[in-house]
C-alpha positions in Angstrom: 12.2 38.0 -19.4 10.9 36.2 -15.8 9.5 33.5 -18.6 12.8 32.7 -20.3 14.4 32.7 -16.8 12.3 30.7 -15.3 12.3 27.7 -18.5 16.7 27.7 -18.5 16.5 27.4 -15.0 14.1 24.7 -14.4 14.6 22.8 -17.6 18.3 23.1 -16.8 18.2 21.6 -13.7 15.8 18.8 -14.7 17.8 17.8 -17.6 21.5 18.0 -15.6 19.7 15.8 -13.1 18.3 13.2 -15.5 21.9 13.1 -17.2 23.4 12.9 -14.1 21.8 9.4 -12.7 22.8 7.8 -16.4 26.7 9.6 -15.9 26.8 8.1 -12.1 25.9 4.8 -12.5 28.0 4.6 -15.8 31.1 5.5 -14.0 30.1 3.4 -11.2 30.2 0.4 -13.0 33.4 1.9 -15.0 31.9 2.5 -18.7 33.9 5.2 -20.3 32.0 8.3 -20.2 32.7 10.4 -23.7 30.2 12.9 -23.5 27.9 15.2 -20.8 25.6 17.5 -23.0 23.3 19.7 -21.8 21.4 20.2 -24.7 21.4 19.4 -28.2 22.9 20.7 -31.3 25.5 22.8 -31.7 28.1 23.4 -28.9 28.3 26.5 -27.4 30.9 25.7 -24.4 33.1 22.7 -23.9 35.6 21.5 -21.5 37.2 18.2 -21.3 38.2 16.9 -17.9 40.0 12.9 -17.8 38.0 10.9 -20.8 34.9 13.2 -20.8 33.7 15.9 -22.7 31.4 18.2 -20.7 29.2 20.4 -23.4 26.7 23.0 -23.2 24.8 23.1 -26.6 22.6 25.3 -28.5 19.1 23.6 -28.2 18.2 23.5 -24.5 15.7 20.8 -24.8 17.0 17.6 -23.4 20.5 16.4 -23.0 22.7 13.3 -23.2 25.5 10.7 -22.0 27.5 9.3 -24.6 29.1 6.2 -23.7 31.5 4.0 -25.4 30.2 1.0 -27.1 26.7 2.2 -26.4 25.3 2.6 -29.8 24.3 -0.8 -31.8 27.1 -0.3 -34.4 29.7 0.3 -31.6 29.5 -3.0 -30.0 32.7 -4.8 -31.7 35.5 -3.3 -29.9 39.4 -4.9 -29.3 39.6 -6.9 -26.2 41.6 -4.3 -24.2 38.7 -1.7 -24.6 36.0 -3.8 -23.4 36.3 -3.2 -19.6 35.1 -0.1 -20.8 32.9 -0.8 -23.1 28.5 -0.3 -22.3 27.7 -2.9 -24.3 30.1 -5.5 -23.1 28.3 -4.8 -18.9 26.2 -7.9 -17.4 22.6 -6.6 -18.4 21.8 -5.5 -14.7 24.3 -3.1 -14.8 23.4 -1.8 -18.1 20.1 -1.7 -17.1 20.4 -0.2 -13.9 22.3 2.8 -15.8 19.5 3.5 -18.2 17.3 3.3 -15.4 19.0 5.5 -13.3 18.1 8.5 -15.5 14.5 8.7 -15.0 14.5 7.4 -10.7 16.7 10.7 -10.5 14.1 12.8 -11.5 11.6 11.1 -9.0 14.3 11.1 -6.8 15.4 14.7 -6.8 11.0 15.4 -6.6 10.8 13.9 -3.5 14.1 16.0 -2.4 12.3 19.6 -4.0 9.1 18.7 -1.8 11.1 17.5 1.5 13.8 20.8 1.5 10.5 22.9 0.9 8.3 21.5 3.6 11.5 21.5 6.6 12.6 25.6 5.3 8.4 26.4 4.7 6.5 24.1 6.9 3.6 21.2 5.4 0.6 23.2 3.4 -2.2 22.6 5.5 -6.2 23.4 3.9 -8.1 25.0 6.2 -11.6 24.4 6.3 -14.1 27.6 5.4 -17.3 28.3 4.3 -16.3 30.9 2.3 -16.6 31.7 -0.7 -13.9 31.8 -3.4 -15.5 31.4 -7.1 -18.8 31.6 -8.6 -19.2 30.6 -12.1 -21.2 32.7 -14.5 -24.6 31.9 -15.1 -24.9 29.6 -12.2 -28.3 29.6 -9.5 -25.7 31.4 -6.7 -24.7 34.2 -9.3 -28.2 34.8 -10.9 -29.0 35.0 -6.8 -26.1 37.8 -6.1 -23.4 35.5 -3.8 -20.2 37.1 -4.8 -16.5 35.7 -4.2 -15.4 36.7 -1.0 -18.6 35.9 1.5 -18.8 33.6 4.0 -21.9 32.0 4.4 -23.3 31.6 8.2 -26.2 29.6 8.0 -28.1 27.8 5.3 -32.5 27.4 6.2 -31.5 28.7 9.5 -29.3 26.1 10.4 -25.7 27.4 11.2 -22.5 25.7 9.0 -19.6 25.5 10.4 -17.5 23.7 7.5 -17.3 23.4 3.4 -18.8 19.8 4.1 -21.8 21.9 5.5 -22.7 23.7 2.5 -22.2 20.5 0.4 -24.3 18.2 2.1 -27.4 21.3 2.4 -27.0 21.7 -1.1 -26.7 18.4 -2.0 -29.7 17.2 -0.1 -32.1 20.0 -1.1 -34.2 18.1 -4.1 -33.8 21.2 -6.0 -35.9 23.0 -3.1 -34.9 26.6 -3.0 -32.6 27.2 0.0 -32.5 30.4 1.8 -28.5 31.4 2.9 -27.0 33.6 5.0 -23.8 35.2 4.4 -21.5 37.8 5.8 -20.2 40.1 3.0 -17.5 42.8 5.0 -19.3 43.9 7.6 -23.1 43.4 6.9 -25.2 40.3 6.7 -27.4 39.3 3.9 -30.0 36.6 3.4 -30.6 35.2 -0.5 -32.4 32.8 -2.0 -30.7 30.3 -4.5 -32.5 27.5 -6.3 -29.9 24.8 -6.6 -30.1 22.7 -10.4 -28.7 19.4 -11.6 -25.6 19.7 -12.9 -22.2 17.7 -13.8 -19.4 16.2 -11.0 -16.3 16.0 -12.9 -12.6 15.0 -12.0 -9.1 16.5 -12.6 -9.4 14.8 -16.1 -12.5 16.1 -17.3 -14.7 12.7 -16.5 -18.5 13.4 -15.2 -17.7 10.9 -11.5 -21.7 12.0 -10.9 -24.9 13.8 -11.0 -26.1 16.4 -8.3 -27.7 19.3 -7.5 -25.3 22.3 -7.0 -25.7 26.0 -7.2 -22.4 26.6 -8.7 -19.8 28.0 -6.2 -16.4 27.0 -4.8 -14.7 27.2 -1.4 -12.0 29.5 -1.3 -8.4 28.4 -0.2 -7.3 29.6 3.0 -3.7 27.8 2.7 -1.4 28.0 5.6 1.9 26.2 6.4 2.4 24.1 9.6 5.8 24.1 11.0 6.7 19.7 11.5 9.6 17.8 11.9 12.1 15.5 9.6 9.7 13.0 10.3 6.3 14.7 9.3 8.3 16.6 6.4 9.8 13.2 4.8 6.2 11.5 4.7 4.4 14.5 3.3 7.6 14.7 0.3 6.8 11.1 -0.3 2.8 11.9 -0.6 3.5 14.4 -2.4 5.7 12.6 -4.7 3.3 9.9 -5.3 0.6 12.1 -5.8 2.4 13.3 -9.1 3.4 10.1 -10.1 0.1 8.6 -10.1 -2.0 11.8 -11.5 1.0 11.7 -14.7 0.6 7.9 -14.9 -3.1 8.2 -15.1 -2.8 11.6 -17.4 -1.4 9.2 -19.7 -3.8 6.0 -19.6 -6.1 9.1 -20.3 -4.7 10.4 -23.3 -4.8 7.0 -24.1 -8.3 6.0 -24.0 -9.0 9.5 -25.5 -10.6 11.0 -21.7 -8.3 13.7 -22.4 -7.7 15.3 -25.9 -4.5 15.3 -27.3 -5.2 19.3 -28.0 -4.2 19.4 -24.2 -0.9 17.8 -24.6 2.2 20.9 -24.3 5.7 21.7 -25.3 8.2 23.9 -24.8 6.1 26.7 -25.1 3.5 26.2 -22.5 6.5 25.2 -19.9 7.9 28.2 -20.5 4.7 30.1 -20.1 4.3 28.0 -17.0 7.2 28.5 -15.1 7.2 32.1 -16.2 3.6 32.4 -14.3 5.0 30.1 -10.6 7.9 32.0 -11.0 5.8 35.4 -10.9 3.5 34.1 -8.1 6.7 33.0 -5.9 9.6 30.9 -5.6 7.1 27.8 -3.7 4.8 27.8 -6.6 8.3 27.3 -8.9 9.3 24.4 -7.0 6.0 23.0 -6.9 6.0 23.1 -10.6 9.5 21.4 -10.6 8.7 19.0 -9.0 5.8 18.1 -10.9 7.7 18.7 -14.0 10.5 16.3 -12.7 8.2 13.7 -12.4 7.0 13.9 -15.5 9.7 14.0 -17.1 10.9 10.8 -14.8 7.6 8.8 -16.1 7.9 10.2 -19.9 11.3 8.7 -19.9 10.0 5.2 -18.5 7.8 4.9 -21.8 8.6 2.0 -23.7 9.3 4.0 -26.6 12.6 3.1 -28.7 15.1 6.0 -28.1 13.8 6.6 -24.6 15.1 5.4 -21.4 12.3 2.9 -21.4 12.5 1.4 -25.1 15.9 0.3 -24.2 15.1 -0.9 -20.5 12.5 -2.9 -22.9 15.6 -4.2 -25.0 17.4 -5.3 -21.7 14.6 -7.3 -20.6 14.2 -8.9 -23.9 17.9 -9.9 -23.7 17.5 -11.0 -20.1 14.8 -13.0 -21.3 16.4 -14.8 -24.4 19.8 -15.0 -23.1 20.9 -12.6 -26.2 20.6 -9.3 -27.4 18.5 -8.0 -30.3 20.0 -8.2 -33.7 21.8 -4.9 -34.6 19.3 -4.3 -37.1 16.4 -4.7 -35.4 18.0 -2.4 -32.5 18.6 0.5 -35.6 14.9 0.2 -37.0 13.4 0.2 -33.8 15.4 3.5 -32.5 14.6 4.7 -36.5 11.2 4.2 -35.5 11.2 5.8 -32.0 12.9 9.1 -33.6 10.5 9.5 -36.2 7.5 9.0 -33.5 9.4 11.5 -30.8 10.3 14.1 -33.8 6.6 13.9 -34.8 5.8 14.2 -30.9 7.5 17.2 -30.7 6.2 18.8 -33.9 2.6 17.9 -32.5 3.1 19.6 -29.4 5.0 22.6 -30.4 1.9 23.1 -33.4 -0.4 22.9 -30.3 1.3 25.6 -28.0 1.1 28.1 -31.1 -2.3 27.5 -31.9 -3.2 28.5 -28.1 -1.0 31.2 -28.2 -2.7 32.5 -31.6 -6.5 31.7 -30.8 -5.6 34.3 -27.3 
């Protein structure tokens, strides 16, 4: 039940958000707003309030705007209704309304992370030598170190830091190293022969070669109290750290670093959320915030039917003084439906098969 909770709410919110930039700026620069769906499909509830419809559908997996004279076959309207009219804006405005959808999400991110940090305080790493993993089969488990110690000294000389155990371990030419740790209340000495192995990054990429014994520092995560100040340039790091790790999680997926077996839908948000939302509400916002800006960069793809194919159109038009044909605008969002429908077909066959191979 937590797991269905958790995806309405934070898919809710994300999509209500997204819509929400596109319905601002449109009424800002006075287009006639027809329709506010939260979803797709079917409606379930309705309400019309001035010229707009606002709907709750069926399928709570995206949303839309519907604006008048915003689809290609909509753009010849009588004189009197093109005040109103999408396709009769300067393209800056039009533009700024498509993009408007997608900076929301980064937007309202940055807003998650800077609430958070004032109410919580900025997560802050301590630094440890203990232990918090070691990985099967690895020189420190065949030794006996076990999750939870702390090791004192390393060859006799004490360490004081995480950069301590690295740089011994590191340094050792695959000498055997004798360690001290504290496990509860006693004190043990082993012996661990540290081996060659792989460095990789978040994406999977070997970075470098060097000798480790297989163990990793446990996270002593606290939260320190700051100001507006301190709390506004952590949101933005924060912020940007997403952006550029879902940037670069695309150019991976791209140059085939990452598999596209890795790629989720639905399914695995929904498992997600369910999971931060079990662990505690900071965990659920972290992951909404990261899921904002994801959604926020998906949406800048330039990808007919997405926010970016047609900020792609704009700039064409900018460019050549005119728009697209009509025809070329339908074949090209033709195209883009086809490749988001397989997209979603993809992803969705890829959630099953994890939850089936479990």
């Amino acid at each position: 039940m937590n797991t269905v909770v958790s995806f309405i709410i934070v898919l809710g919110v994300l999509i209500f958000v997204h819509e929400l930039g596109h319905f601002l700026f449109a009424k800002l620069f006075k287009v006639r707003v027809l329709k506010f769906s939260l979803g797709f499909g079917p409606k379930v509830f309705g309400r019309t309030y001035g010229e707009t419809e606002y709907v709750i559908s069926a399928f709570p997996l995206g949303g839309f705007v519907k604006m008048f004279g915003e689809n290609p076959d909509e753009q010849d309207v009588d004189a009197g209704d093109q005040q109103a009219s999408f396709a009769h804006k300067a393209v800056w405005q039009r533009f700024l309304i498509v993009l408007a959808g997608p900076v929301f999400n980064l937007v309202f991110a940055f807003v998650l992370f800077w609430f958070l940090f004032m109410i919580v305080g900025v997560p802050d790493s301590r630094d440890t030598t203990s232990i918090g993993q070691v990985n099967e089969k690895s020189p420190a488990a065949a030794a006996g170190l076990l999750s939870g110690d702390t090791i004192e000294q390393i060859n006799t000389r004490p360490v004081s830091k995480w950069d301590d155990v690295l740089n011994s371990v590191k340094e050792s030419g695959g000498q055997p190293l004798s360690i001290q740790v504290k496990r509860g209340t006693e004190q043990k000495m082993v012996t661990v022969v540290p081996a060659m192995d792989e460095v990789k990054n978040v994406f999977g990429e070997v970075v470098e070669h060097r000798y480790m014994i297989g163990i990793a520092k446990a996270e002593a995560l606290v939260y320190e109290k700051v100001g507006v100040v301190k709390a506004t340039g952590a949101a933005f790091s924060q912020t940007w750290m997403y952006i550029s790790l879902t940037v670069m999680g695309f150019v991976k997926l791209v140059q085939r670093v990452v598999p596209m077996s890795e790629m989720g839908g639905p399914i695995l948000i929904a498992q997600l959320a369910g999971k931060q939302m079990a662990a505690g509400w900071i965990h659920l916002v972290f992951f909404m915030g990261l899921l904002s800006v994801n959604l926020g960069i998906l949406n800048l793809l330039p990808v007919p039917v997405l926010d970016g194919g047609h900020l792609v159109f704009m700039s064409v038009e900018a460019i050549r003084r005119k728009p697209l044909s009509e025809r070329v605008q339908v074949i090209a969002q033709q195209c883009g439906m086809v490749l988001l429908g397989s997209l979603m077909i993809f992803v969705f066959y890829n959630d099953l098969v994890r939850i089936f191979s479990k």
